[in-house]
C-alpha positions, 0 to 999 in steps of 0.5 A, a space after each residue: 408831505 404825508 408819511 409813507 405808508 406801510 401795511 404790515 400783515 400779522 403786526 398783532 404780536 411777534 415779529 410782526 408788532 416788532 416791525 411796525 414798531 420800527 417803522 413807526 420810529 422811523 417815520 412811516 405811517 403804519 397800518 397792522 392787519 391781523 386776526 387778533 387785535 394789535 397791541 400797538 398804537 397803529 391804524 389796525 384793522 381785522 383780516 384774515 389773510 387766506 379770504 380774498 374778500 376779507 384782503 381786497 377790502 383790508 387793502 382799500 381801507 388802508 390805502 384810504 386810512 393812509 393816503 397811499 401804500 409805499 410797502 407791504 410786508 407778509 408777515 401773518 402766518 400760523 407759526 407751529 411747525 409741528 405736526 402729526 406723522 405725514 400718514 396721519 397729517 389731515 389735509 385740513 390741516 395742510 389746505 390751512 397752513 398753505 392758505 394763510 402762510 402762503 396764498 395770504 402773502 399772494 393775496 395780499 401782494 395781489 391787491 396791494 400791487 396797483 397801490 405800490 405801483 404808483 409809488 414805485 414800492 417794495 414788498 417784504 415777505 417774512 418765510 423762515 430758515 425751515 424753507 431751508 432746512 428741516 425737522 421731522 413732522 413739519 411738512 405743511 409748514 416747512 412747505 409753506 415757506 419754500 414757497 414764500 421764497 418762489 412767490 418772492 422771485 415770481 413777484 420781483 419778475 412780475 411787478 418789476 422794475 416798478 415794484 421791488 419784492 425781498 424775503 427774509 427767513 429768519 432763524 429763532 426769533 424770542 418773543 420773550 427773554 432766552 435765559 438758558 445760555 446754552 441756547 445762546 451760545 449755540 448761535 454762532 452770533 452767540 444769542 438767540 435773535 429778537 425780533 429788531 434784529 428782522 425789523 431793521 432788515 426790513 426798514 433797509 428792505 424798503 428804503 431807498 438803500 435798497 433800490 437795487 435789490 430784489 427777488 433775494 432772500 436774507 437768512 436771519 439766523 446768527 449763522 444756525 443755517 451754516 453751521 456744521 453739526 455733528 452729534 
């Protein structure tokens, strides 16, 4: 029996290398689509989200590679929220943001559907605390990510009851050790997240636990989102 297959988008680095490597533990057969190369021992191939042919041919030499596709999770994205002033915020810039963090995820759930169909799959959407909340300067990013969360119900509707579709938002996620303490103990869960704390939220995401969820967003955040601040 072969393992199921999982295509993880932006498994290169990050959140993304985190969840593959994860999921490989567990058995799955793991393919990393990204821009750059992947620092794992996956099935990797080049992709760039935002282009429809680079996706459409992404997905049929995974699906090939692995005999099938039983999860997708859209991971990639440009991760800097910062940018200009909104009056000095080049609609370059913006067009950018919105075509890899969210017509990237579109694409790719576009492509890969006929594929999870057949094996009653499920789709994980990686958007971010800042569709919730935001700082000054992140209109492109923060805008983003909301709609990570609208394309999560719309698929659930659309691909329904054959393919299950869940988003996480996740809150500071360390690429490398937080020292500072202050940093930890502000979190309510008293550290700062690593990215197994996304990781195992996916794995559950895509198991057969979670058979009757979907069209939800999970905020990872060790409670920032809820916690009330004053100055």
């Amino acid at each position: 029996m072969h393992a199921k297959g999982v295509l993880v988008t932006g498994g290169a680095q990050g959140i993304g290398l985190g969840i593959a490597e994860r999921l490989s533990r567990l058995g799955y057969a793991v393919a990393v689509a990204d821009v750059k190369a992947s620092k794992g021992e996956f099935f990797s191939i080049r992709c760039d989200v935002s282009r429809e042919a680079s996706v459409r041919a992404c997905v049929q030499r995974v699906a090939r590679h692995l005999g099938g596709l039983h999860a997708l999770v859209n991971n990639a994205g440009l991760a800097d929220p910062a940018d200009p002033p909104l009056e000095r915020l080049p609609l370059a810039r913006w067009n950018r943001r919105i075509a890899v963090n969210l017509t990237g995820p579109m694409l790719m759930a576009k492509h890969c559907a006929p594929h999870l169909r057949k094996t009653r799959g499920a789709i994980v959407n990686i958007a971010s605390t800042r569709a919730l909340q935001s700082e000054p300067n992140t209109e492109a990013y923060s805008s983003s990510k909301a709609g990570l969360l609208g394309l999560t119900h719309a698929l659930a509707m659309s691909l329904g009851p054959d393919v299950r579709v869940n988003c996480l938002s996740p809150g500071w996620i360390a690429k490398a050790p937080v020292r500072r303490k202050i940093d930890h103990a502000q979190h309510p869960a008293g550290r700062v997240g690593a990215p197994q704390d996304v990781a195992a939220l996916v794995a559950y995401l895509i198991s057969d636990a979670a058979a009757f969820v979907t069209g939800q967003n999970f905020v990872v955040d060790g409670g920032m989102t809820k916690k009330m601040i004053y100055a």
